[in-house]
C-alpha positions in Angstrom: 101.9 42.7 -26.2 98.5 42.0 -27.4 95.4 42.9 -25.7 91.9 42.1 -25.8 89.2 44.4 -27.7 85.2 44.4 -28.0 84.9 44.1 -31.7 81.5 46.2 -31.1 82.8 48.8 -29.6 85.5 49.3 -32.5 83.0 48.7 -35.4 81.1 51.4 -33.7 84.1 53.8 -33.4 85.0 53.2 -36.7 81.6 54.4 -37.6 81.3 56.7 -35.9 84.7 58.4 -36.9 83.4 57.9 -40.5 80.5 60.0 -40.0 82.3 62.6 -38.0 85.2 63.1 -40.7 82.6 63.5 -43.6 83.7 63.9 -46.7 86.2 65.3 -48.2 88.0 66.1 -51.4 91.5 64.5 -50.5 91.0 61.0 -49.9 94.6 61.0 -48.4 93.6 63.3 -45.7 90.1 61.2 -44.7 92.3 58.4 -44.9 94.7 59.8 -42.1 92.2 61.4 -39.9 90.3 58.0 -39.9 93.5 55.8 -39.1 94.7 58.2 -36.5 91.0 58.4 -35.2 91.1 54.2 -34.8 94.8 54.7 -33.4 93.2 56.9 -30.5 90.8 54.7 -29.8 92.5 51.5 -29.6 95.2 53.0 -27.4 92.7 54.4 -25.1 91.4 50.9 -24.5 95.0 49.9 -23.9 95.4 52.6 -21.6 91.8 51.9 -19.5 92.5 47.9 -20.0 96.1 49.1 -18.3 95.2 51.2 -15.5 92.0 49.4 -14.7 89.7 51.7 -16.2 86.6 51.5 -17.6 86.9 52.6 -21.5 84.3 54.9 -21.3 85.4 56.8 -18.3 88.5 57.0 -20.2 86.9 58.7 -22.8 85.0 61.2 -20.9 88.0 62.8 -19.0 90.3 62.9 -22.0 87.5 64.5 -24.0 86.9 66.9 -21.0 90.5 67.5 -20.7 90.7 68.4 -24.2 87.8 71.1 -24.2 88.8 72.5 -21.3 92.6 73.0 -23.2 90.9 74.2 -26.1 89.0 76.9 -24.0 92.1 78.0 -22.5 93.7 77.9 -25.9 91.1 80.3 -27.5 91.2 82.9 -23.8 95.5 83.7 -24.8 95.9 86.9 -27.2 97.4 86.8 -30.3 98.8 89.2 -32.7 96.2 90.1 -34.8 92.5 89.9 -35.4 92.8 87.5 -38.0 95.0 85.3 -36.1 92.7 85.1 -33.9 89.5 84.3 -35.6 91.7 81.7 -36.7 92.6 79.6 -33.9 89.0 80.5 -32.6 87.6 78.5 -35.3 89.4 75.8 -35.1 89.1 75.3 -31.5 85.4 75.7 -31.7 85.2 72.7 -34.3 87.4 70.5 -32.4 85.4 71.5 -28.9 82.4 70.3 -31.6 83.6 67.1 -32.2 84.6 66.7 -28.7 81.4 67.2 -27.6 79.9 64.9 -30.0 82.8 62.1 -29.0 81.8 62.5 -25.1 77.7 62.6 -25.9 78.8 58.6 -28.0 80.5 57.7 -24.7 78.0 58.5 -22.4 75.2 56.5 -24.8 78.1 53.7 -24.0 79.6 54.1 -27.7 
């Protein structure tokens, strides 16, 4: 089933994915996150095209959804100190680029 896309809108993801991966030492891995990145986005369009949803909207409450699961995420106790610096860090950078995704979507992308 094919469906229609704003090429804009994807060049400007794909972008904007770009400069949020930065660089990195292992091509492979940019590769990846940068594929799965255009992944997202093109089956979030699917999914707003499907439900009659604007894409942005879309956006904003999956983004919203996902800091608020990475907030709860960092408030459960773990084990050790260490563990928990941890997954506090990598919460924080993904609540980062979160907010940096949902600040694009309200500009309109």
């Amino acid at each position: 089933m094919g469906h229609a896309h704003d090429d804009k809108t994807i060049s400007s993801v794909r972008l904007f994915a770009y400069d949020m991966l930065g660089s990195t030492p292992d091509w492979g891995d940019l590769l990846y996150r940068y594929e799965h990145s255009l992944r997202a986005a093109e089956n979030a369009a699917v999914v707003a095209e499907a439900e009659g949803l604007p894409n942005d909207d879309l956006i904003i409450a999956s983004c919203s959804q996902a800091i608020d699961s990475a907030n709860w995420i960092m408030s459960l106790p773990r084990g050790t100190r260490t563990a928990q610096d941890m997954i506090n860090e990598n919460c924080r950078k993904r609540i980062a680029l979160l907010q940096d995704i949902l600040a694009q979507a309200n500009k309109g992308l």
